[in-house]
Backbone as ProteinMPNN parsed JSONL, in Angstrom:
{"seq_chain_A": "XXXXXXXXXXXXXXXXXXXXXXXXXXXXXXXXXXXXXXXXXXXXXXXXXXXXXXXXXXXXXXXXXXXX", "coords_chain_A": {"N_chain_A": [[0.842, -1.177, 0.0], [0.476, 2.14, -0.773], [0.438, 5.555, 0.024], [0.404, 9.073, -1.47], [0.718, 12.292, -1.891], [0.059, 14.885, -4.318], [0.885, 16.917, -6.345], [-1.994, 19.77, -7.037], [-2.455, 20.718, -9.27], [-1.276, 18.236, -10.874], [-3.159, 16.315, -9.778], [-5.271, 17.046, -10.596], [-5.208, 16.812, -13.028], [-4.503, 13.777, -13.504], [-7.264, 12.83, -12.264], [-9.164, 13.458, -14.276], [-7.974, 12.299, -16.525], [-8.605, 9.783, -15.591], [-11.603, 10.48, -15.41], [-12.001, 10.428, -17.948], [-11.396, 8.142, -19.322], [-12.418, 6.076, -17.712], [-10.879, 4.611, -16.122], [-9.047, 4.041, -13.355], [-7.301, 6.678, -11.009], [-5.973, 5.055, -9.51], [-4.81, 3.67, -11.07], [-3.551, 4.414, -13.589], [-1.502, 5.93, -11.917], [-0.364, 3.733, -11.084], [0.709, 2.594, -13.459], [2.522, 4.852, -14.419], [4.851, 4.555, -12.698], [5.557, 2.345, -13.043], [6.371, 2.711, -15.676], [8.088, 4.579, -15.625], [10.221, 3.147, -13.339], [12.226, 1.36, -14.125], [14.254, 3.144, -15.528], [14.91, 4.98, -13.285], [15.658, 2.889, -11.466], [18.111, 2.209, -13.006], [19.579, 4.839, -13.469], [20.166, 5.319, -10.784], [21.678, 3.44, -10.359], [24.024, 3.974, -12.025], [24.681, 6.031, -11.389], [26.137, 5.605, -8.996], [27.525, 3.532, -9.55], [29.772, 5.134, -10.826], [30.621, 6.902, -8.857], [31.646, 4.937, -7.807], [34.2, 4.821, -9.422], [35.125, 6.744, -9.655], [35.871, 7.387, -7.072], [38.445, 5.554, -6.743], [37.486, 2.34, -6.072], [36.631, 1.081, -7.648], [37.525, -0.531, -11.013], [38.021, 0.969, -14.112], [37.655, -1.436, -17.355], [39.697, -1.825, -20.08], [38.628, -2.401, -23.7], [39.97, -4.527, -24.883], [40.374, -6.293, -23.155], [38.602, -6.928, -22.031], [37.254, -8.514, -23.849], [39.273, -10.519, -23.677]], "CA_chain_A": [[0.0, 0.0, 0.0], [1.195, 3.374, -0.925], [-0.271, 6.994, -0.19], [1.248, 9.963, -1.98], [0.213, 13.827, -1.961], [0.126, 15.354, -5.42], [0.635, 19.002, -6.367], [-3.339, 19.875, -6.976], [-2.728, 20.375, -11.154], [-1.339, 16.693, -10.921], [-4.065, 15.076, -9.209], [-6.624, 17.47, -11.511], [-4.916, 16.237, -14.452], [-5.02, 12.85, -13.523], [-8.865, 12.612, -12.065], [-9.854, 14.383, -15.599], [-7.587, 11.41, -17.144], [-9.059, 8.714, -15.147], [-12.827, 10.252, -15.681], [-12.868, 10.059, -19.644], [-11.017, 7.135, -19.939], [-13.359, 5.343, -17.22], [-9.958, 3.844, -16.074], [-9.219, 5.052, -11.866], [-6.423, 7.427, -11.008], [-4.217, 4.233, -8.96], [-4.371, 2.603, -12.608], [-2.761, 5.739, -13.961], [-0.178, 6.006, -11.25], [0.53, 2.55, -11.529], [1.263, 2.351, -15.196], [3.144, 5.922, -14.405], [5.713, 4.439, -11.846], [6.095, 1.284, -13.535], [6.978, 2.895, -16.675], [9.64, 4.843, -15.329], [10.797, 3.045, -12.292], [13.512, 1.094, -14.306], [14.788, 3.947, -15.992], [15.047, 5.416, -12.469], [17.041, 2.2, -11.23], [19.593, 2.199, -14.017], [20.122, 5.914, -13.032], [20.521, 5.192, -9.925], [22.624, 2.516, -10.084], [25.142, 4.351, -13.014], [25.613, 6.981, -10.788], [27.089, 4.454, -7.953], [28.994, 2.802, -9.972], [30.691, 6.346, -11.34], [30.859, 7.526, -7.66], [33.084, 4.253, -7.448], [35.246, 4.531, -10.097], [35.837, 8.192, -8.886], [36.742, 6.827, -5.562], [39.419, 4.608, -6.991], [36.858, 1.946, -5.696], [36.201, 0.434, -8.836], [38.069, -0.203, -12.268], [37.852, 0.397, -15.868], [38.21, -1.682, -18.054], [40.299, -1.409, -21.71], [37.727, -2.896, -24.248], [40.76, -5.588, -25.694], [40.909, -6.836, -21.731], [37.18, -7.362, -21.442], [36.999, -9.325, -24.606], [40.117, -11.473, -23.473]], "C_chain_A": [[0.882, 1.233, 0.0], [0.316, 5.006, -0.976], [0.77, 8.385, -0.466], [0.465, 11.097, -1.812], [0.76, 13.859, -3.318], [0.269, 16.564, -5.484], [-1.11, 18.562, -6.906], [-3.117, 19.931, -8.474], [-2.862, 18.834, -11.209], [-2.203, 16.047, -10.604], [-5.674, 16.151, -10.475], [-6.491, 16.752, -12.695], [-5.534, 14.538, -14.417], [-6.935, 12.616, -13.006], [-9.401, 12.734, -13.72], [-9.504, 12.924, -16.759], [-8.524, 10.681, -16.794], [-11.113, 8.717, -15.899], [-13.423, 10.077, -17.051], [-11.95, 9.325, -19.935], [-11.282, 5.844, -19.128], [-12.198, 4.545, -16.221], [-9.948, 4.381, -13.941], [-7.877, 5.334, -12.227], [-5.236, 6.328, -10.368], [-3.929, 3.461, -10.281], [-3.469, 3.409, -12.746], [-1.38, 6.315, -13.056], [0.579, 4.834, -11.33], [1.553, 2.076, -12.212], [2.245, 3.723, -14.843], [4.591, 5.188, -13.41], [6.163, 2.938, -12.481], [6.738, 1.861, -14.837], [8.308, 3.392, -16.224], [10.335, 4.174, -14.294], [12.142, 2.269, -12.77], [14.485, 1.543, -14.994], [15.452, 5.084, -14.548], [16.227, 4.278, -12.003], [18.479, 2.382, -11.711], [19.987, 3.546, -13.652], [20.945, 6.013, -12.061], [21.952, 4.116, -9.588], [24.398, 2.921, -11.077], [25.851, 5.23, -12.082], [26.534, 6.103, -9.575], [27.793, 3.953, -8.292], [30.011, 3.93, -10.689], [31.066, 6.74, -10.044], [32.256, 6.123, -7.444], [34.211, 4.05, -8.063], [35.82, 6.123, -9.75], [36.663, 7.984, -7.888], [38.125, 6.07, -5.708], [38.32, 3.162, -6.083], [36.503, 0.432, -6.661], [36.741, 0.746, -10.351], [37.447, -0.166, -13.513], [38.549, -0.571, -16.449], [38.468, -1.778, -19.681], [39.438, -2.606, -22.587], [38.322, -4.222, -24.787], [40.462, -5.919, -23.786], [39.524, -7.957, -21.202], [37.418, -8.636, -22.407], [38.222, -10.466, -24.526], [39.732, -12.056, -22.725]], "O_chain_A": [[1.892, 1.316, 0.698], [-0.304, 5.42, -1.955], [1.739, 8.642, 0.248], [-0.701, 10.821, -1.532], [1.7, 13.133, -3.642], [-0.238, 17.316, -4.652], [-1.467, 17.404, -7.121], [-3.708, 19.013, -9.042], [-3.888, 18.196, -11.443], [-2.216, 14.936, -11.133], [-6.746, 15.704, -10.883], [-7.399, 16.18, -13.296], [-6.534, 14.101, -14.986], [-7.668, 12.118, -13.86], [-10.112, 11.828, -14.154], [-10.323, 12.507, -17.579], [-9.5, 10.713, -17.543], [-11.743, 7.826, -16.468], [-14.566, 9.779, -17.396], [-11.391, 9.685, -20.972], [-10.763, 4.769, -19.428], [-12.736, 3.753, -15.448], [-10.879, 5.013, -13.443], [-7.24, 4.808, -13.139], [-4.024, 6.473, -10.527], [-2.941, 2.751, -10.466], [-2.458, 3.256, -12.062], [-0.461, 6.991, -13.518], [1.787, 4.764, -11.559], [2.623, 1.514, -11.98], [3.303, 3.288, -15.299], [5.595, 5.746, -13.853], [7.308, 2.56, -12.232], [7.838, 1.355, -15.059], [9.383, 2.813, -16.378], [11.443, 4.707, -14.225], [13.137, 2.387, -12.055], [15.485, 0.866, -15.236], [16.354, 5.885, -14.792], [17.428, 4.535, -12.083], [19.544, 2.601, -11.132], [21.192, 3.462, -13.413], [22.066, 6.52, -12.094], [22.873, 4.172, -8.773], [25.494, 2.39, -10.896], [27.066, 5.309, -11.901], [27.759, 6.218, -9.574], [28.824, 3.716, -7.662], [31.083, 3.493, -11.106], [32.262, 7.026, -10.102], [33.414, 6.3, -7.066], [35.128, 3.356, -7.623], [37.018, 6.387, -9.644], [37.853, 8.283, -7.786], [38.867, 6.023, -4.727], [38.808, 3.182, -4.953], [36.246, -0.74, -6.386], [36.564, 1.829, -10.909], [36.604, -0.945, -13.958], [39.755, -0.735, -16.271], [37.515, -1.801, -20.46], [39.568, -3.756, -22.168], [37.523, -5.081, -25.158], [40.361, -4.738, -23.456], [39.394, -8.985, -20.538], [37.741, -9.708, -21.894], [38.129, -11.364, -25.362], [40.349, -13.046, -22.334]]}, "name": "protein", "num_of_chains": 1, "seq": "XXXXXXXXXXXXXXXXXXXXXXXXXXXXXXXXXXXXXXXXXXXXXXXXXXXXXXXXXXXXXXXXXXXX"}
């Protein structure tokens, strides 16, 4: 279970969505957080792995090294 606050456009927008497309507004958040949430991971997770190669933490490697 999840309860969120909206800015008041956002939740107008969506209601207005939900009421002429018969659909409800947790459909519409649903499909909204699933679409992006693994575009959010991979973000999340690029920047961590750049924070560790900053750190000396974590190496590159030379593209002939990988493929050896």
């Amino acid at each position: 279970m999840l309860a969120i606050r909206l800015p008041q456009e956002i939740e107008e927008r969506l209601s207005a969505l939900a009421s002429q497309t018969g659909r409800t507004k947790t459909y519409y958040a649903r499909e909204a957080i699933l679409k992006h949430l693994e575009d959010m991971e991979d973000a999340y997770l690029a920047d961590e792995a750049m924070s560790r190669i900053k750190s000396g933490n974590s190496v590159l490697l030379d593209h002939k090294d990988v493929w050896e």
